[in-house]
Every structure is written in structure tokens, then in C-alpha cells.
N, CA, C and O atoms as CSV, one atom per row, in Angstrom:
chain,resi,resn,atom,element,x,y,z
A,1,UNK,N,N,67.939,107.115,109.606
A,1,UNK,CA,C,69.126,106.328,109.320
A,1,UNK,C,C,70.334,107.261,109.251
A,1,UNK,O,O,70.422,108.230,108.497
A,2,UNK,N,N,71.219,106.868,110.097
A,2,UNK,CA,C,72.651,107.738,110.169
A,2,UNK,C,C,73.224,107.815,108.811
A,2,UNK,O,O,73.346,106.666,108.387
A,3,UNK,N,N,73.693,108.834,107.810
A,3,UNK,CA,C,74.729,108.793,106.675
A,3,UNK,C,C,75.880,108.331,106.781
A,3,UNK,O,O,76.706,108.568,107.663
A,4,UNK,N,N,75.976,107.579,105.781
A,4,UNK,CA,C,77.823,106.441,106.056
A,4,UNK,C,C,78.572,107.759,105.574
A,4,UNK,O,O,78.173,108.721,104.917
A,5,UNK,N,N,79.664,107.486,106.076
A,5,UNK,CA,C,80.680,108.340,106.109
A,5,UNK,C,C,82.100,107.391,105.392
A,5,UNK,O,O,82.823,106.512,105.861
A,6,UNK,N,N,82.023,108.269,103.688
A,6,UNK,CA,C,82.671,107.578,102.938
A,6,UNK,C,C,83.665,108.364,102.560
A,6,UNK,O,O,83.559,109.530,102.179
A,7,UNK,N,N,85.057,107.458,102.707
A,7,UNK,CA,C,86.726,107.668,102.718
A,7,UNK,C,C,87.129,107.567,101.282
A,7,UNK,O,O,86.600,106.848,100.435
A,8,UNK,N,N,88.127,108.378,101.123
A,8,UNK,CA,C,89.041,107.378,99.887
A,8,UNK,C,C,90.416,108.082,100.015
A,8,UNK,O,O,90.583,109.299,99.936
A,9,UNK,N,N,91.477,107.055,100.246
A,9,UNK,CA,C,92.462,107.477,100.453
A,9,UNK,C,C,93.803,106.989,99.123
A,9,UNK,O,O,93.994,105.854,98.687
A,10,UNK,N,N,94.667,108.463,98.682
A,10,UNK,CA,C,95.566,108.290,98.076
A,10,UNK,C,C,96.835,108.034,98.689
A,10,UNK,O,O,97.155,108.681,99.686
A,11,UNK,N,N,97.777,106.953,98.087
A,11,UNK,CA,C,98.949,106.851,99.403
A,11,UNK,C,C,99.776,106.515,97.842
A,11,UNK,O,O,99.467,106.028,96.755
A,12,UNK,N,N,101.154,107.179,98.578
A,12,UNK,CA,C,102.470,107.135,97.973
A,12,UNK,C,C,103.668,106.989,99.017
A,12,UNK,O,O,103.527,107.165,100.227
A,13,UNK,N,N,104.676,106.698,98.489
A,13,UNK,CA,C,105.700,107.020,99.660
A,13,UNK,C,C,105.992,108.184,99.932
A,13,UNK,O,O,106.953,108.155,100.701
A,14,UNK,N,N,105.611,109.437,99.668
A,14,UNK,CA,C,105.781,110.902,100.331
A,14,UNK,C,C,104.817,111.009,100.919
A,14,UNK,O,O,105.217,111.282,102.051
A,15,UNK,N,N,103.415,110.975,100.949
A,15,UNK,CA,C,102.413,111.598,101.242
A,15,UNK,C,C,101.027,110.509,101.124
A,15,UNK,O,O,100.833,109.592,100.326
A,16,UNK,N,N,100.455,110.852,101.886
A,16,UNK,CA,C,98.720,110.259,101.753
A,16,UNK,C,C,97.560,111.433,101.565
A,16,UNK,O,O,97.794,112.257,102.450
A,17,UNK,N,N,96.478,111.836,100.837
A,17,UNK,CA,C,95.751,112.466,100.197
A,17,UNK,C,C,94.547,111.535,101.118
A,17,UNK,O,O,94.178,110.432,100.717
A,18,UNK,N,N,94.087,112.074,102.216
A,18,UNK,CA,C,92.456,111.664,102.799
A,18,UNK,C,C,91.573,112.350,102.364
A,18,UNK,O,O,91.757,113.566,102.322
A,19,UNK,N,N,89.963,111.612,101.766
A,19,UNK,CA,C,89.321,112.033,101.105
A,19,UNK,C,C,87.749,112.285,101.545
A,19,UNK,O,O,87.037,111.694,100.733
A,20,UNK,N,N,87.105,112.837,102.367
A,20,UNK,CA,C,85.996,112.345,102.901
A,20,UNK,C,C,84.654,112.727,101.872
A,20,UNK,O,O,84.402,113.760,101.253
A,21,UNK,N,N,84.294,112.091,101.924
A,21,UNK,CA,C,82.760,112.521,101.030
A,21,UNK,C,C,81.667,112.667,102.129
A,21,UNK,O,O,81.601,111.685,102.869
A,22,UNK,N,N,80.792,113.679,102.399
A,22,UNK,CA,C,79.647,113.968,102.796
A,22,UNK,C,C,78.466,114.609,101.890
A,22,UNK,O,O,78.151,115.785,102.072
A,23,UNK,N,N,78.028,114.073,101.229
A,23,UNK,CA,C,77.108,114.600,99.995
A,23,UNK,C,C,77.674,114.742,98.868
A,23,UNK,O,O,77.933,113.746,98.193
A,24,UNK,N,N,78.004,116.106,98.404
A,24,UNK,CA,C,78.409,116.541,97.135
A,24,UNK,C,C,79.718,117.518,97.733
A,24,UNK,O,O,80.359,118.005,96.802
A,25,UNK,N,N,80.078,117.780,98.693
A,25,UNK,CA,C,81.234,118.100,99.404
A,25,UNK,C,C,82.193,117.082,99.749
A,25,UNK,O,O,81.892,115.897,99.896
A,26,UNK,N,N,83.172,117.484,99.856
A,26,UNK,CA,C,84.327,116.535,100.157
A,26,UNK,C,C,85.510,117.790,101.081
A,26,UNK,O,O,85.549,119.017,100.989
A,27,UNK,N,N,86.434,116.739,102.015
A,27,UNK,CA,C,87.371,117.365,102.744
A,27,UNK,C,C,88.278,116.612,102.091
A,27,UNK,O,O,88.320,115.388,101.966
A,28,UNK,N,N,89.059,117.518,101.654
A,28,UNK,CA,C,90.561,116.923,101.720
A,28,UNK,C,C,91.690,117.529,103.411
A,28,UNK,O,O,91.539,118.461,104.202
A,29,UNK,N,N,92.609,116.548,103.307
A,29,UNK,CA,C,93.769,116.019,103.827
A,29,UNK,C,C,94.678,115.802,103.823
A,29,UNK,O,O,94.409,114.760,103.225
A,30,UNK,N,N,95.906,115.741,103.943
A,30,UNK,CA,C,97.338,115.566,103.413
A,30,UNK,C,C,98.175,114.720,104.541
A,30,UNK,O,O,98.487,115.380,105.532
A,31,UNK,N,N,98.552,113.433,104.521
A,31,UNK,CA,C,99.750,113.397,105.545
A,31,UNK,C,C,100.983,113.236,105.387
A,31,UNK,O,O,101.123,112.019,105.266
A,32,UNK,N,N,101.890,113.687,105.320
A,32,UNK,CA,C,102.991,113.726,104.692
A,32,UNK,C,C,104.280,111.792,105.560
A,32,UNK,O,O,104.571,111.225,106.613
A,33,UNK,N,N,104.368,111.765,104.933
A,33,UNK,CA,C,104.984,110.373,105.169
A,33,UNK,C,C,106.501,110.655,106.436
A,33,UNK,O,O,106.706,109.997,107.455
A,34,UNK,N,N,107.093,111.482,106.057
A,34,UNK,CA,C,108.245,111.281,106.666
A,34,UNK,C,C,109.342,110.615,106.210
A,34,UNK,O,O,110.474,110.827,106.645
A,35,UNK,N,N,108.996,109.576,105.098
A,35,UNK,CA,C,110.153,108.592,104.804
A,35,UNK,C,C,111.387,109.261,103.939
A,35,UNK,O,O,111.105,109.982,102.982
A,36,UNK,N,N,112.490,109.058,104.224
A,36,UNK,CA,C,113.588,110.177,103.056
A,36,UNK,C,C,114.346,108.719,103.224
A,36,UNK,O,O,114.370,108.014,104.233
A,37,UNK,N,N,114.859,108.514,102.145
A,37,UNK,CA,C,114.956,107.326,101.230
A,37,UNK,C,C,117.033,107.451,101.054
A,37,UNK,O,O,117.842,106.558,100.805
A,38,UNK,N,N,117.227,108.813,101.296
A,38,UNK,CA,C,118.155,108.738,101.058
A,38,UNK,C,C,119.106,109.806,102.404
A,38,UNK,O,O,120.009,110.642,102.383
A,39,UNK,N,N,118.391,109.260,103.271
A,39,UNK,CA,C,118.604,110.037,104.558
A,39,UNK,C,C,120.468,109.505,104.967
A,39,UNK,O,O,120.764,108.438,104.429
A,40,UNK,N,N,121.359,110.013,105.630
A,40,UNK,CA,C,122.755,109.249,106.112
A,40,UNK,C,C,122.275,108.802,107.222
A,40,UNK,O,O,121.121,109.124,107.505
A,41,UNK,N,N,122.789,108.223,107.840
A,41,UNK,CA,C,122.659,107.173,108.795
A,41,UNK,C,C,123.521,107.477,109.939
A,41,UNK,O,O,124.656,107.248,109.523
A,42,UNK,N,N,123.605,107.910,111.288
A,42,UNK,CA,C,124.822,108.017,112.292
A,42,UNK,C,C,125.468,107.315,111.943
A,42,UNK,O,O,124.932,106.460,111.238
A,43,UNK,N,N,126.907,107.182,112.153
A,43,UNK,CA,C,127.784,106.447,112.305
A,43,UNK,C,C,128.590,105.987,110.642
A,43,UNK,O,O,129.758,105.791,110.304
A,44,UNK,N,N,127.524,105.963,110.061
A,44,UNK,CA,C,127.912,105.381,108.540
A,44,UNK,C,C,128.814,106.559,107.533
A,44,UNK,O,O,128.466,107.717,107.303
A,45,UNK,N,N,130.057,105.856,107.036
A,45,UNK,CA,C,130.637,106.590,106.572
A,45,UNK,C,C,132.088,105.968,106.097
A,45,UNK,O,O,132.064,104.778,105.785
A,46,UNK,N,N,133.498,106.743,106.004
A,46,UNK,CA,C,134.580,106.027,105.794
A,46,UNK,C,C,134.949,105.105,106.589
A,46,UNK,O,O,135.238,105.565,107.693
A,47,UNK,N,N,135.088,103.779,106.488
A,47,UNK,CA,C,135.673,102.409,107.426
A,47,UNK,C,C,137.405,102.296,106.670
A,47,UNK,O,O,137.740,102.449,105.495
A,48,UNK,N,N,138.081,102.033,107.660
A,48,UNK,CA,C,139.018,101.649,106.786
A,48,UNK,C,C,139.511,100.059,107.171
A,48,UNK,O,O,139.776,99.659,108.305
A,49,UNK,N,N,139.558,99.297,105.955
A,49,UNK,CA,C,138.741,97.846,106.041
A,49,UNK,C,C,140.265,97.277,105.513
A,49,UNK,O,O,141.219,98.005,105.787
A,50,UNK,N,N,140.426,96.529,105.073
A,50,UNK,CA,C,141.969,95.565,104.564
A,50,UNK,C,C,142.345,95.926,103.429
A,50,UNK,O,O,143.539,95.801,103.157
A,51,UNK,N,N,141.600,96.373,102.633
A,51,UNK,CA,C,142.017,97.148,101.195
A,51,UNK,C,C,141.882,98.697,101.214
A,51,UNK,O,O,141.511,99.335,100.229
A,52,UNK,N,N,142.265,99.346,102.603
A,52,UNK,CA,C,142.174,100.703,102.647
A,52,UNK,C,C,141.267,101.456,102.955
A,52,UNK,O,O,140.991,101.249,104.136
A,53,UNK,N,N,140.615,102.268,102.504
A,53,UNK,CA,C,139.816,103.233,102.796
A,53,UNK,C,C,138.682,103.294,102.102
A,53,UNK,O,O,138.620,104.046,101.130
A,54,UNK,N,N,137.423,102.389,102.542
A,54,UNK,CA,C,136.535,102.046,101.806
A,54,UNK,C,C,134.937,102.785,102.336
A,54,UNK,O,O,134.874,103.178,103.501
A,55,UNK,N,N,133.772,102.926,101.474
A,55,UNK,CA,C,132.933,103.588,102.335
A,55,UNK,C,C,131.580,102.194,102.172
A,55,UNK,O,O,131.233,101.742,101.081
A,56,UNK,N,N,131.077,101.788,103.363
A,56,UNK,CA,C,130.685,100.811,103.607
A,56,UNK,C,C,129.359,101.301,104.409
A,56,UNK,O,O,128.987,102.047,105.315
A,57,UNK,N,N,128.918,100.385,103.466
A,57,UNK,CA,C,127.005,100.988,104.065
A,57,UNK,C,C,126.759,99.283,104.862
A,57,UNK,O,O,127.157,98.122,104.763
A,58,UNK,N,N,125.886,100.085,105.609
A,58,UNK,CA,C,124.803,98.711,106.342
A,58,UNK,C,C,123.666,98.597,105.915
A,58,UNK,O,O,122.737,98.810,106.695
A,59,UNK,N,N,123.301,98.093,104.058
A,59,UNK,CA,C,122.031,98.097,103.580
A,59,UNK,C,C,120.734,97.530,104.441
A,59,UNK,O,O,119.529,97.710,104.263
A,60,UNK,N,N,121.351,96.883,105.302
A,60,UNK,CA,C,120.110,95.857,106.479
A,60,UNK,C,C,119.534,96.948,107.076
A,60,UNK,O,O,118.391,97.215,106.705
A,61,UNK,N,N,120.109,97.737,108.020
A,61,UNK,CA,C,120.051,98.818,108.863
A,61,UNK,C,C,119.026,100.040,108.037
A,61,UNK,O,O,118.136,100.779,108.457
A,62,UNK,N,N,119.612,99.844,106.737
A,62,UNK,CA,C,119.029,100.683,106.156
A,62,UNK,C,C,117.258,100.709,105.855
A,62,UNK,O,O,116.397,101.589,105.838
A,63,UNK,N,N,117.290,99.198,105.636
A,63,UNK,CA,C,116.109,98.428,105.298
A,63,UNK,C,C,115.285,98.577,105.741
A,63,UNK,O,O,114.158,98.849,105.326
A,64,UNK,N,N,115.807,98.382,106.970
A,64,UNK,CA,C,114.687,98.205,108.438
A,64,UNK,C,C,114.549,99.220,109.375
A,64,UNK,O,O,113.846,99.089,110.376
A,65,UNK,N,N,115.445,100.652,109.001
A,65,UNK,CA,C,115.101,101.915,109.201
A,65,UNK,C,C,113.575,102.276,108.579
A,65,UNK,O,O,112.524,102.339,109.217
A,66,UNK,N,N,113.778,102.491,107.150
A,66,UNK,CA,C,112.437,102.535,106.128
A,66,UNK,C,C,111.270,101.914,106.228
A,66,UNK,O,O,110.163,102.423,106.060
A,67,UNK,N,N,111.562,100.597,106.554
A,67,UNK,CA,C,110.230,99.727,107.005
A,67,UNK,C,C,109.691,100.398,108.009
A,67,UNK,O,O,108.480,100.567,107.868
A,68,UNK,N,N,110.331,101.011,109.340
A,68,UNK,CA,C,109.728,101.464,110.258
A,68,UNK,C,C,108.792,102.498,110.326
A,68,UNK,O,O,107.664,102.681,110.784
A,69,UNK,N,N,110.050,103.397,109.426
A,69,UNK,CA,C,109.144,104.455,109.395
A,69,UNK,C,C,107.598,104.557,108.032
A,69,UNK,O,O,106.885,105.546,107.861
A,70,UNK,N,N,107.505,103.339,107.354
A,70,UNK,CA,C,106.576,102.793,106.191
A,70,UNK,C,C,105.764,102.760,107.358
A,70,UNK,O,O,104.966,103.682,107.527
A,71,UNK,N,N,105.860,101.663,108.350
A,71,UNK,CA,C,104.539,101.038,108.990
A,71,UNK,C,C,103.984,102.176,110.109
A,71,UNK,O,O,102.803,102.102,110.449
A,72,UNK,N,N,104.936,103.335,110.735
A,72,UNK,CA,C,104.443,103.884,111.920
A,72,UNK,C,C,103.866,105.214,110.198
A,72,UNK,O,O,103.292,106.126,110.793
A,73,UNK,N,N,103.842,105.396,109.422
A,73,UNK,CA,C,103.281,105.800,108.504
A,73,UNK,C,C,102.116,105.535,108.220
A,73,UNK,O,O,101.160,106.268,108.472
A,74,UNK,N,N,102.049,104.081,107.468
A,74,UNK,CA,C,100.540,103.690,107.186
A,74,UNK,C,C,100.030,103.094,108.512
A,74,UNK,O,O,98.973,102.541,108.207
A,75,UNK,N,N,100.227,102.943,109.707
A,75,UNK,CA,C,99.426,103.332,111.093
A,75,UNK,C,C,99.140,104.400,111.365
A,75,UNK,O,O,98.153,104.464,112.098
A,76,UNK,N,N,99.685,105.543,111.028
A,76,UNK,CA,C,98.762,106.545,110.983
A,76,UNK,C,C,97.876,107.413,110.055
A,76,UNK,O,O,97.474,108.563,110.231
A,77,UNK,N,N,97.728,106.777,109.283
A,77,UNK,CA,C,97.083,106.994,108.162
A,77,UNK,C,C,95.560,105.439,108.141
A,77,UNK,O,O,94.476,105.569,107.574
A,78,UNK,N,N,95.891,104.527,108.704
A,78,UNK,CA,C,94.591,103.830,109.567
A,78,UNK,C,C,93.826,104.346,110.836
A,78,UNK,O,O,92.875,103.859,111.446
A,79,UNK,N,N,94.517,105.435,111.022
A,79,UNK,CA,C,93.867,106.029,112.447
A,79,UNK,C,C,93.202,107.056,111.937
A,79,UNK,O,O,92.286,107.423,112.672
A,80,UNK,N,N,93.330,107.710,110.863
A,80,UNK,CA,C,92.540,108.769,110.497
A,80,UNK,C,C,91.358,108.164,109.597
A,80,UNK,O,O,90.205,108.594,109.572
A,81,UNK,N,N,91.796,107.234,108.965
A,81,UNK,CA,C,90.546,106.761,108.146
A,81,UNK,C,C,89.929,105.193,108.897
A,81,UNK,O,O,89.579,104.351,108.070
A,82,UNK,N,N,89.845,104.947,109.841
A,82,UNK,CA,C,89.392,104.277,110.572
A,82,UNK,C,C,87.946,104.354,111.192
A,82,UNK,O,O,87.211,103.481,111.652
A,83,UNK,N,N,87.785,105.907,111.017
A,83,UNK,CA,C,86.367,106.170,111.804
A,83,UNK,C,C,85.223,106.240,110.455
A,83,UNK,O,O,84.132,106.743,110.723
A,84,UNK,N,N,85.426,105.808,109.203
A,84,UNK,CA,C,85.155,105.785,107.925
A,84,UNK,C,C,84.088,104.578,107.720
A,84,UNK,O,O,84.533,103.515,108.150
A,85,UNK,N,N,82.776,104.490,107.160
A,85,UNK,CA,C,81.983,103.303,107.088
A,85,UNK,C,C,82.663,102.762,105.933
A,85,UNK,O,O,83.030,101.683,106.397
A,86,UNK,N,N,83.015,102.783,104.916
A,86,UNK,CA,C,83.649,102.554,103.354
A,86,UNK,C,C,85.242,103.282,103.444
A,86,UNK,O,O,85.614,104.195,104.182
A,87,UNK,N,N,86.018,102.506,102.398
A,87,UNK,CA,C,87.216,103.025,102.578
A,87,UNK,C,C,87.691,102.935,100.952
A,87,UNK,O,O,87.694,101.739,100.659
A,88,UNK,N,N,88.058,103.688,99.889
A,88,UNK,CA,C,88.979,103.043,98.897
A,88,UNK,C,C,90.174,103.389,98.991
A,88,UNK,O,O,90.317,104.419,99.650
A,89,UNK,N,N,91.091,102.945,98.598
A,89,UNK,CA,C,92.769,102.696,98.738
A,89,UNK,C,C,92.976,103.082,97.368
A,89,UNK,O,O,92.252,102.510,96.553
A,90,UNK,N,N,93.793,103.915,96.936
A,90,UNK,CA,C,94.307,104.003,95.613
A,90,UNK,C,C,95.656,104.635,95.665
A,90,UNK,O,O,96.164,105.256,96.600
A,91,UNK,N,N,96.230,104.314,94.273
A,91,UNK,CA,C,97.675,105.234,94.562
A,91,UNK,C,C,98.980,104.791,93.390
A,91,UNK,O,O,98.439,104.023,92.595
A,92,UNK,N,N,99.896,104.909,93.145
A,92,UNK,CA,C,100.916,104.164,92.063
A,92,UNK,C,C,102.141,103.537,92.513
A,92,UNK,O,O,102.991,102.919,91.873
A,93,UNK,N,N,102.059,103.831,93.788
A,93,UNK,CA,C,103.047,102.728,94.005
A,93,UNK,C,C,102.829,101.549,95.240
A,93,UNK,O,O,101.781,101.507,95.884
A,94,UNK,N,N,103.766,100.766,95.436
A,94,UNK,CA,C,103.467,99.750,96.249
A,94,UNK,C,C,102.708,99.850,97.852
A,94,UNK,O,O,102.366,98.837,98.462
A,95,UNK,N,N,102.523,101.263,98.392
A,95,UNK,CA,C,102.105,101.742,99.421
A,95,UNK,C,C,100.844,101.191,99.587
A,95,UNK,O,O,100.539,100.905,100.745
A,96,UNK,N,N,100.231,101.024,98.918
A,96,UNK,CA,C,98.508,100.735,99.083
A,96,UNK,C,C,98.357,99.138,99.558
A,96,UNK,O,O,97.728,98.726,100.532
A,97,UNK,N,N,99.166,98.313,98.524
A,97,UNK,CA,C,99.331,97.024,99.107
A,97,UNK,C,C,99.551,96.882,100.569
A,97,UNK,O,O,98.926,96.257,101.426
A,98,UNK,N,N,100.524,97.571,100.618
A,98,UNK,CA,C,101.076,97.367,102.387
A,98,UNK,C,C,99.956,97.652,102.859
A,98,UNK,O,O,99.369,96.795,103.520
A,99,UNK,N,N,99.274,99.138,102.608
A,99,UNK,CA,C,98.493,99.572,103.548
A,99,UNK,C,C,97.020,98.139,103.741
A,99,UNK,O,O,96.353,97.868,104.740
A,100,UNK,N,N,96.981,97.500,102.296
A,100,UNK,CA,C,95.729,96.269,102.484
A,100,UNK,C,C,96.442,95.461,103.603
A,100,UNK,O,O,95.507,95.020,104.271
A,101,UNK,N,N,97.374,95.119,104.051
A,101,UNK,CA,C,97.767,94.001,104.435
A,101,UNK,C,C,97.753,94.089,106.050
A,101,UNK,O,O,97.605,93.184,106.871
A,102,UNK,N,N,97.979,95.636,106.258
A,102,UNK,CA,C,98.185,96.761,107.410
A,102,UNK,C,C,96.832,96.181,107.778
A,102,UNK,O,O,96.821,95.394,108.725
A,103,UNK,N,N,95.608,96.477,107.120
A,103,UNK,CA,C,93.612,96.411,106.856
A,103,UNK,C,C,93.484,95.358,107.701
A,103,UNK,O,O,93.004,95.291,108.832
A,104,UNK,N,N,94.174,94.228,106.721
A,104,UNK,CA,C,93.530,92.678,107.041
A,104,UNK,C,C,94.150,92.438,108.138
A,104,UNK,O,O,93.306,91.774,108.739
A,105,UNK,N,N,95.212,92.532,108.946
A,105,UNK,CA,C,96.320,92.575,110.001
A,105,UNK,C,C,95.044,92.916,111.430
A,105,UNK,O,O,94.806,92.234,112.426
A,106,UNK,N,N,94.532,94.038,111.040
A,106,UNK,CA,C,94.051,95.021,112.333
A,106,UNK,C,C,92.459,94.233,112.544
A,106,UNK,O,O,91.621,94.005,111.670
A,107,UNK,N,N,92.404,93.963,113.838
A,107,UNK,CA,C,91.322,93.197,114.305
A,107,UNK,C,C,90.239,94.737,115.015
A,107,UNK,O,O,90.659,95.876,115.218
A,108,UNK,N,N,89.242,94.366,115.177
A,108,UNK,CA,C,88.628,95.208,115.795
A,108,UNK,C,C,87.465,95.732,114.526
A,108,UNK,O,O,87.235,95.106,113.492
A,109,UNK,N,N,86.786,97.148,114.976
A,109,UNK,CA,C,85.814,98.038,114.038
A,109,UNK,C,C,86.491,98.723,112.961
A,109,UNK,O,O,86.867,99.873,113.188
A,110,UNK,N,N,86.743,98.139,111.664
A,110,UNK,CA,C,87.297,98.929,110.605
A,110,UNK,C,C,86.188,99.229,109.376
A,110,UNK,O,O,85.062,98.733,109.415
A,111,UNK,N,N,86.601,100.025,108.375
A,111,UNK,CA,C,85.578,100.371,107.471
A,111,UNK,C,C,85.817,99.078,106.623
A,111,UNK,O,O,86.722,98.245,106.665
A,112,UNK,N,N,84.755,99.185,105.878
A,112,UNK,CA,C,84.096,98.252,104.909
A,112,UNK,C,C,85.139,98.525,103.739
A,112,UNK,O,O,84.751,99.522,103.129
A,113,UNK,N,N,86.583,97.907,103.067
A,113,UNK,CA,C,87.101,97.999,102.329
A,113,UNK,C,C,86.619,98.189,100.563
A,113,UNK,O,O,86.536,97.103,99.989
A,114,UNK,N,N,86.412,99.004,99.984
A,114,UNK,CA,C,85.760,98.902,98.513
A,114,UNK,C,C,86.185,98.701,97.647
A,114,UNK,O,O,85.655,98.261,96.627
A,115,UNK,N,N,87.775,99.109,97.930
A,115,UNK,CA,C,88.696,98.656,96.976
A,115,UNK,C,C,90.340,99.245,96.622
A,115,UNK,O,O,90.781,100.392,96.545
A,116,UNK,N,N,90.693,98.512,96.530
A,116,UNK,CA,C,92.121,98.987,96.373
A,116,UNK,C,C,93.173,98.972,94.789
A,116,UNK,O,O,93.912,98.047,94.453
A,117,UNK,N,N,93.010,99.909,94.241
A,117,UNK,CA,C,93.142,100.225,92.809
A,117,UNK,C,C,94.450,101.223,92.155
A,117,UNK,O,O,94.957,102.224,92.663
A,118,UNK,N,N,94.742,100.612,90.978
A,118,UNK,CA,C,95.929,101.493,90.652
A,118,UNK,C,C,96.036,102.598,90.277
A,118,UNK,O,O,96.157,102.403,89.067
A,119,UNK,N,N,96.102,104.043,90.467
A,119,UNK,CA,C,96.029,105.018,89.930
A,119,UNK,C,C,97.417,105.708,89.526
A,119,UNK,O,O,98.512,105.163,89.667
A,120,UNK,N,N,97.187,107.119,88.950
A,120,UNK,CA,C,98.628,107.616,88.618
A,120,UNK,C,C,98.960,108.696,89.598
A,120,UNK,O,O,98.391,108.767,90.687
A,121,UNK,N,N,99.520,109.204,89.363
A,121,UNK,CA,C,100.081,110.746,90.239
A,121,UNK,C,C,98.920,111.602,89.885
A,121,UNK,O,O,98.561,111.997,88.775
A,122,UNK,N,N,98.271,111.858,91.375
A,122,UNK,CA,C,97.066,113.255,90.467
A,122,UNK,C,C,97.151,114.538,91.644
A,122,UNK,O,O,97.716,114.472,92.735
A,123,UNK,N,N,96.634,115.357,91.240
A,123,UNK,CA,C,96.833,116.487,92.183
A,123,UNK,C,C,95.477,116.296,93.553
A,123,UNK,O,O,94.486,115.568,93.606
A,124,UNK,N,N,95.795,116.878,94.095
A,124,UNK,CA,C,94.369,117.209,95.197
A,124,UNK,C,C,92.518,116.684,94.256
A,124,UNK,O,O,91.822,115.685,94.077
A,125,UNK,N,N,92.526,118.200,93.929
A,125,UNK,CA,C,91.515,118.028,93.124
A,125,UNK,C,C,91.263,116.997,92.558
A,125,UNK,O,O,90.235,116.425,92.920
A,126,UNK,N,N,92.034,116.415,91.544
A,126,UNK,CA,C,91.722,115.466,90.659
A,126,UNK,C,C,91.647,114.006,91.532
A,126,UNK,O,O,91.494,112.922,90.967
A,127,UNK,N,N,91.791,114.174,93.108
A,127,UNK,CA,C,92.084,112.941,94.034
A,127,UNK,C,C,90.198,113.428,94.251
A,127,UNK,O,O,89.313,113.333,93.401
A,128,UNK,N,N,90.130,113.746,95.142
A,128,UNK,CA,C,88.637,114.118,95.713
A,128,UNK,C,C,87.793,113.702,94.506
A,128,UNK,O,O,87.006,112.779,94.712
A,129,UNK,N,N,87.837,114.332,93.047
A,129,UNK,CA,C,87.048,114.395,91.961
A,129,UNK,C,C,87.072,113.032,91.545
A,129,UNK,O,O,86.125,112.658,90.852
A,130,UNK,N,N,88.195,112.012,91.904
A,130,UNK,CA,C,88.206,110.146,91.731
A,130,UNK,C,C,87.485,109.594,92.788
A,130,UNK,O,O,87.161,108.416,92.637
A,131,UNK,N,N,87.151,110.150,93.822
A,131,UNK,CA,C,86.587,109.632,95.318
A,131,UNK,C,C,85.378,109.635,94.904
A,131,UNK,O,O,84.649,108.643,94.897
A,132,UNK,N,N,84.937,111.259,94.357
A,132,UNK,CA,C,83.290,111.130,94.637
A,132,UNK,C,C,82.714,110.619,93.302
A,132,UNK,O,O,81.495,110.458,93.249
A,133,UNK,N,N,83.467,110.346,92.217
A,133,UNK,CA,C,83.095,109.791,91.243
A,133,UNK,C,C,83.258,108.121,91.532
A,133,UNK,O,O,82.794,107.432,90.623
A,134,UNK,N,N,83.856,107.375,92.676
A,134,UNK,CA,C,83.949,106.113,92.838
A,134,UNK,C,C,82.386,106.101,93.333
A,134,UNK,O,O,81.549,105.355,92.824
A,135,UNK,N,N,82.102,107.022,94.388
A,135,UNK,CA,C,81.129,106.902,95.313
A,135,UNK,C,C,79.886,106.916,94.788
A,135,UNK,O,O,79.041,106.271,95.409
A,136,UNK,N,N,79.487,107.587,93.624
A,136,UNK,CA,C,78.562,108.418,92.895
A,136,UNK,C,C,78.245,109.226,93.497
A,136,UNK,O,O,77.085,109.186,93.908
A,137,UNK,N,N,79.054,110.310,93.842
A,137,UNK,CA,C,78.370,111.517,94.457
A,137,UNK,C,C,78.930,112.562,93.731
A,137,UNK,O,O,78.598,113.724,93.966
């Protein structure tokens, strides 16, 4: 019988923490997100509008900058843990949700979801050491 090959992934908006368990070993992973939250925008800057000299953002633009780079994010972070028999999702902020919704969205061979749970900010170590203690390994 082939050994399942069990995932657990930490996701935040900076970074994702991939976790693989093979026995009593584990690989860690890092993917760093890309998203900067407070990036300027071409073009955006002083307008001068009917009351003078005003500085005028395009919060929409902004919106749907971030979203983009959220989803071409947690798409690649389904491509690495995709080849995974089991998967857990954990993390503290709203990233993990998306990433369930990203899960249920994608048709085809995906891992067996185990669960998707709230955790706090933890380092490396203490990420792997929550994986193989989900797993019992």
C-alpha cells in the first residue's frame, strides 16, 4: 500500500508555511505572498479637482489590485499542495477561508480536506510541530 502523503498548510497575507509529513520527518516551505497593502499606484496622486488641490485615491482600483494578487497567491499555493492525499488549512487571518472556497471552486484530483482551523502567529517550527501533532505523527 502506497503512504498518503500528508500536507498542512499555514497561510497569512505575507506568506504561506507548506508542511509535508512523511513519517516522523517533515519538510518545511515558505511562499511568500507578494501582496503590499500599501503599495502607490501609477498615476495616483495630486488631482486638482474644484476645491483645489486635493489627493484622490481610486479605492476600487485599489481593491481589485489586492484581490488579484490574493487569488494568483492562493493559486499558487493550491499547486504546491495539490499533489497532497490530506490537506489542513490553518492560519489567523481571513486567508484560509478564501483559500477553502479557492478548494471547493477547483474541480478535478484534490486532497482530502481535514480541516481548516484558527491558529495564531507561530514560527516555522512550531508550524510543522502543529502538522505532525494534527496527523499523529
Amino acid at each position: 500500500m502506497k503512504p498518503r502523503k500528508l500536507m498542512g498548510v499555514w497561510l497569512d497575507g505575507s506568506k504561506a508555511v507548506v508542511v509535508s509529513v512523511d513519517g516522523s520527518d517533515s519538510a518545511v516551505s515558505t511562499i511568500p505572498s507578494g501582496i503590499d497593502t500599501h503599495e502607490r499606484i501609477e498615476g495616483e496622486g495630486n488631482q486638482t479637482g474644484r476645491f483645489g488641490n486635493q489627493f484622490v485615491e481610486d479605492e476600487r482600483a485599489k481593491e481589485r489590485q489586492i484581490e488579484d494578487l490574493e487569488s494568483k497567491y492562493l493559486e499558487q499555493v493550491f499547486k504546491k499542495v495539490s499533489s497532497a492525499d490530506q490537506l489542513l488549512v490553518f492560519g489567523p487571518a481571513q486567508m484560509k477561508t478564501k483559500f477553502e472556497k479557492l478548494y471547493q471552486s477547483e474541480t478535478g484530483p484534490k486532497p482530502n480536506l481535514r480541516g481548516v482551523e484558527p491558529a495564531d502567529s507561530m514560527t516555522e517550527n512550531q508550524i510543522a510541530a502543529y502538522v505532525r501533532e494534527f496527523y499523529g505523527k
